[in-house]
Structures are given as C-alpha cells and as structure tokens.
N, C-alpha and C positions, 0 to 999 in steps of 0.2 A: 481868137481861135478857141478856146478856153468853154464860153458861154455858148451854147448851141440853143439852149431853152432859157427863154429868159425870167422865165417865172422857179426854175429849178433852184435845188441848194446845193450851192458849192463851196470848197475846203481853199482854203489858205493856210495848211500846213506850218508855214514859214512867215510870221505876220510878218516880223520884225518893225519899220517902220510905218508899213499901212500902204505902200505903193500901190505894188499889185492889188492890197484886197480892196482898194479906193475903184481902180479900175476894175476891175472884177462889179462891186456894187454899182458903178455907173451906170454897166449893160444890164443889168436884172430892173422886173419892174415891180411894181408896189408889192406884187405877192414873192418873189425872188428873197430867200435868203442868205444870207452867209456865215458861215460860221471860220472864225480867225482863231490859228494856234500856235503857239511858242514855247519853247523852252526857257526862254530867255525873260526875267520876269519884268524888266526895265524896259524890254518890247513891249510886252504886253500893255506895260502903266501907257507907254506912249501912244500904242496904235488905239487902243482904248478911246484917247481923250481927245488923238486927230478924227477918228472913223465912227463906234458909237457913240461919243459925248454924253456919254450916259443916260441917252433917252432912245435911242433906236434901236424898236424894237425886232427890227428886220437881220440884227448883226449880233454874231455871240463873240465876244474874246474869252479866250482862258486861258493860262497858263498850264499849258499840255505840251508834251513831244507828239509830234506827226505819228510815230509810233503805236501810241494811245488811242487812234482815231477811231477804232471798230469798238472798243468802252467809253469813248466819246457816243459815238451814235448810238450807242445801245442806251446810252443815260436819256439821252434825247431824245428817244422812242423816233427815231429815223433810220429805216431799215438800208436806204442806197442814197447815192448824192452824185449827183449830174455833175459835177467836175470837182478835181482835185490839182493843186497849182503845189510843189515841194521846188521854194528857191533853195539849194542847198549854198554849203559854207558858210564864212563868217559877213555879217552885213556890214555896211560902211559904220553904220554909228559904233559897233564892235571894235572896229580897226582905228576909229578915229578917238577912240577915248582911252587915253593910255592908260588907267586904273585898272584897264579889263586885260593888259598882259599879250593882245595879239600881233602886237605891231611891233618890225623889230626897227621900225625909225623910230620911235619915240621913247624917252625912260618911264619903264612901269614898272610893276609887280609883275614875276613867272606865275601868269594865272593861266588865262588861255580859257577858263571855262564857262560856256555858254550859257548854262543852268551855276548861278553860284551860289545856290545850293546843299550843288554835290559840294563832295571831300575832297576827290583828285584835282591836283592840279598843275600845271607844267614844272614848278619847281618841285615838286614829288617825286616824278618822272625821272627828271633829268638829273637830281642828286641823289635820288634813291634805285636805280638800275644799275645793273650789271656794264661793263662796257658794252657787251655782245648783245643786248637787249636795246641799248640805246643805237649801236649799229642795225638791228634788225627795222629799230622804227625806222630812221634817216631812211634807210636802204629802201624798205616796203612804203612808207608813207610820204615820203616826201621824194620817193625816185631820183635819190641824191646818188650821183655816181662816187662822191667821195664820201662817203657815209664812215668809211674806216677811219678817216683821217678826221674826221669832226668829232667821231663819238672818243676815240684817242683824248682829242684836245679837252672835252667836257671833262672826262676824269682826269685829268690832267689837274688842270683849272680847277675843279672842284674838291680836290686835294688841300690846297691850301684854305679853300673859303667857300660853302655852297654859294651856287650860283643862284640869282632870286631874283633878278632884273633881268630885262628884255633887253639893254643895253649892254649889260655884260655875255646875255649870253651870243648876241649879234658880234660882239669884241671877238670871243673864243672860235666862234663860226671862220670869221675874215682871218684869224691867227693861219687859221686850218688850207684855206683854199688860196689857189692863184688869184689876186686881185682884180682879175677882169671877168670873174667868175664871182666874186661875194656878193654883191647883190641878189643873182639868183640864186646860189648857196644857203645864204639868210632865207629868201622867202621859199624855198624849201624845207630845209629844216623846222622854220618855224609853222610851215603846213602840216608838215609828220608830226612832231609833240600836241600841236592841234587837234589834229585826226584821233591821235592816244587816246588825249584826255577827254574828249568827248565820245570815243567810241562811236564817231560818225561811221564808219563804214559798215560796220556789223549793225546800227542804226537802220540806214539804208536797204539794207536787205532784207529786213526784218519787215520792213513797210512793203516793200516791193512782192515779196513772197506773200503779205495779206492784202495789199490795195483790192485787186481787182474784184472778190465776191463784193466789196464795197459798192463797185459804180452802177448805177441804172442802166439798162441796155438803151446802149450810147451814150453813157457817159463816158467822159474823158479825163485822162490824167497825163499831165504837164510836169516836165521836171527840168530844171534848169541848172548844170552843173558847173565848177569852174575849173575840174583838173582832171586828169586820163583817166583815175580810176575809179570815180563816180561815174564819166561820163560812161566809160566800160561798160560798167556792171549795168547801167539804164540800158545801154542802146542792146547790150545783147538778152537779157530781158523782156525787152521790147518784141524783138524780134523772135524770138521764143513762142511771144505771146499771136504773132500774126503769121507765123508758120504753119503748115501742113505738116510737116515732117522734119522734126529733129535728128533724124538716126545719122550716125557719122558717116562723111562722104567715101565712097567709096564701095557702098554695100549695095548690090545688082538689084534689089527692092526694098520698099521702106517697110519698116516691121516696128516702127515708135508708136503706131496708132495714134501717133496726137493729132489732135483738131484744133485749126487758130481761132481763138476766142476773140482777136483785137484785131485793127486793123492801123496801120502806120499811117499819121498824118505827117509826119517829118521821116522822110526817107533819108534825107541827109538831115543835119542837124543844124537849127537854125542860128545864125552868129551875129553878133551884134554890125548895123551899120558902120560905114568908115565917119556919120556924122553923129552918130551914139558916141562911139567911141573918143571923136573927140571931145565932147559934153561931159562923157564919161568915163575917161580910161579905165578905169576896173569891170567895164562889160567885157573887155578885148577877149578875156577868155572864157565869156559867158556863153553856154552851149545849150539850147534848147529842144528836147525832144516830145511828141508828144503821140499818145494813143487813141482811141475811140471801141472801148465795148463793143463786141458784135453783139445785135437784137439776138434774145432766144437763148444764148449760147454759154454753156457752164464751163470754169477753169478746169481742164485735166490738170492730173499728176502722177 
C-alpha cells in the first residue's frame, strides 16, 4: 500500500528490525531508494547488517528519531519522499531482551529507554515522583483505571528500597489490583512509565504536525499504532487532513476555511488477520492507518 512509485524514496521512520524496510526495498526498483531510521541504536547495528550489509548503495540507516526527518532530508539534499512508514511502540527484540527493562515477565533493570543514550529512565520516574505525578502518568498513559491504588503501592514499596527491577515493580503493581485484572494492570502501567520516559506521545505529534510538507504530491504516510491514544491522535489527524471543513458541529455554515490536503486510504483502520495473529500475538492490537498527499495542494493552518 505504502509504495505507489517504485522508483521513489521512502522513510522507515521505525527501522527497528529491518521487516518493513525489507519489504518496503523488495517493491522499489534499481533506481528506488530508502532511507531507515531509529532511535534505538542496537536497531540500527542490526537492521544495518540484515538490509544494507554494508554495500548498498540504494539504503541509508542512521541512528535518528522519526522526528529528525525534515534535518534528515535537508542533509540529504532531498526536498520530499514518496512514503513514509512510523511502526510506533516498543519492537519485539525490545520486549524480548530483558537488559532493556520493557517487559514486566522477565527480571531486568527499570530502563524502559528506547535511545540508551538519554539520562531518563523508568527507575528515575518511578522513585523520583511525587505520588500525584506517578498517578497522573498510570491514569494518562497507561488508561489504568486503578492508577490510585498502584501509584499508592509504588511509594509505598519504595519507601523502604527504590524499586530498579521490572519484577519488583510487576510485584507492587499485582500487590495493588484484583488478581484477575494484573496481567493487564502490569502491561498498563508498564505502557505509561514507557510513554514517560520516551516522551513517545509529544514525539508523535511533533512528526505529525511536520510530516506532511515532507511527502511528494501523493505521497503517502503509514502509521501503525498499538494503543488508543496513538491511535487517537493519528486517526483524528488524518482526518483533519482530508476534511473540507473542521468548524465544530452545529454551526449553520462552515466559516474554518480549511482545504483537505489528504485523502484517506484506510477509512477504518486496518487490523491484523485472525492468521497474523496467531503467527503473531503481538499484532492483535496492531492498528494501521494510512494517507495519500493531494497533487497541488498546500497544508493550512
């Protein structure tokens, strides 16, 4: 869906493993390039030596955030790019290596951080907040309905011993909730302190508010999210962008003056097969949406 032009260049925002941007290079042909980006610099070593192997010259990797990508192109002397692909959240090899702190089944270090890098990191957070700050994240980023009663138990618990393990802080979490509820408790919480420390969501909107002078008319931008409030912020976005008129409902004419720049290739949002999923369990709440540039047509604001 992605590739329209197969000789164009397109972004891989989110190398991480090299999936996508394998697929992505498959459709492009000799003159097709791509350029692969990441925060994560252990992505980068890897998608590196699965995708360019160090001689292709058709594929750039760098250790960049998606963010970066309009001082990416401008280094590159590449004014627009025919698609752009942002898999958001944490990738399997993240989750599956417990040194890196994201997984609350396995014992690791409170890291959580994508770029390691930076300085912040989930035990920062978590023993250096307020209670009311650790409730705000729970509450806002991880849509934990008991966010009271968890951020409680964190100070609690952290009272006698900062918390620095992923197993201890999954202990505190299950202390906190009804038992037929900590599983999803855990991977809420551990979503929120996640979201914190990478400052994913203000991330997101940062790209979103610049992508679009990026793309070629018709070019396309693909975002694949895995929880409400990514997917949120994309879909209404989206729709922003392929609207006539924003003005709030109820007003007898439109008086927003806006012009839709985009047009929606995903009216609903595309979800992983029931045979994906089982191949895959961690697509289940993979949600894909995706836009198309209108020829000609400048972003209002």
């Amino acid at each position: 869906m992605l590739v329209w032009d197969r000789s164009g260049i397109y972004v891989d925002g989110t190398i991480g493993g090299g999936g996508h941007a394998r697929a992505i290079l498959d459709r492009l042909d000799e003159s097709g390039r791509l350029i692969g980006m990441d925060r994560d610099l252990e992505a980068v070593s890897v998608s590196r030596a699965r995708i360019a192997g160090g001689s292709n010259s058709r594929v750039k990797i760098m250790h960049r955030e998606f963010t970066e990508l309009a001082s990416v192109l401008e280094a590159e002397q590449i004014s627009r790019v025919d698609g752009v692909l942002l898999d958001l959240g944490v990738s399997s090899y993240q989750i599956d290596t417990p040194g890196r702190g994201f997984s609350f089944q396995a014992e690791g270090p409170l890291d959580m951080r994508m770029d390691t890098g930076k300085a912040l990191t989930a035990a920062d957070i978590v023993n250096g907040s307020s209670r009311d700050e650790i409730e705000r994240i729970i509450r806002e980023y991880g849509e934990e309905r008991q966010a009271r009663s968890v951020a409680n138990a964190i100070v609690r618990t952290r009272a006698n011993a900062p918390l620095a393990s992923t197993a201890r802080l999954a202990d505190t979490i299950r202390s906190a909730v009804r038992r037929q509820w900590a599983v999803k408790s855990c991977a809420r919480v551990f979503q929120a302190f996640r979201i914190a420390v990478n400052n994913e969501l203000d991330k997101l909107k940062t790209s979103l508010d610049t992508m679009l002078p990026l793309l070629s008319h018709r070019g396309r931008f693909g975002v694949i999210s895995y929880h409400s409030l990514e997917d949120r912020m994309v879909k209404r976005t989206f729709e922003t962008w392929a609207s006539d008129c924003i003005c709030p409902p109820g007003l007898p004419q439109c008086v927003c003056r806006h012009k839709r720049v985009a047009v929606l290739h995903t009216k609903r949002p595309v979800v992983a097969s029931r045979e994906e999923v089982t191949k895959n369990p961690r697509s289940r709440s993979a949600r894909f949406r995706m836009i198309e540039r209108l020829p000609n047509e400048q972003p209002t604001h």
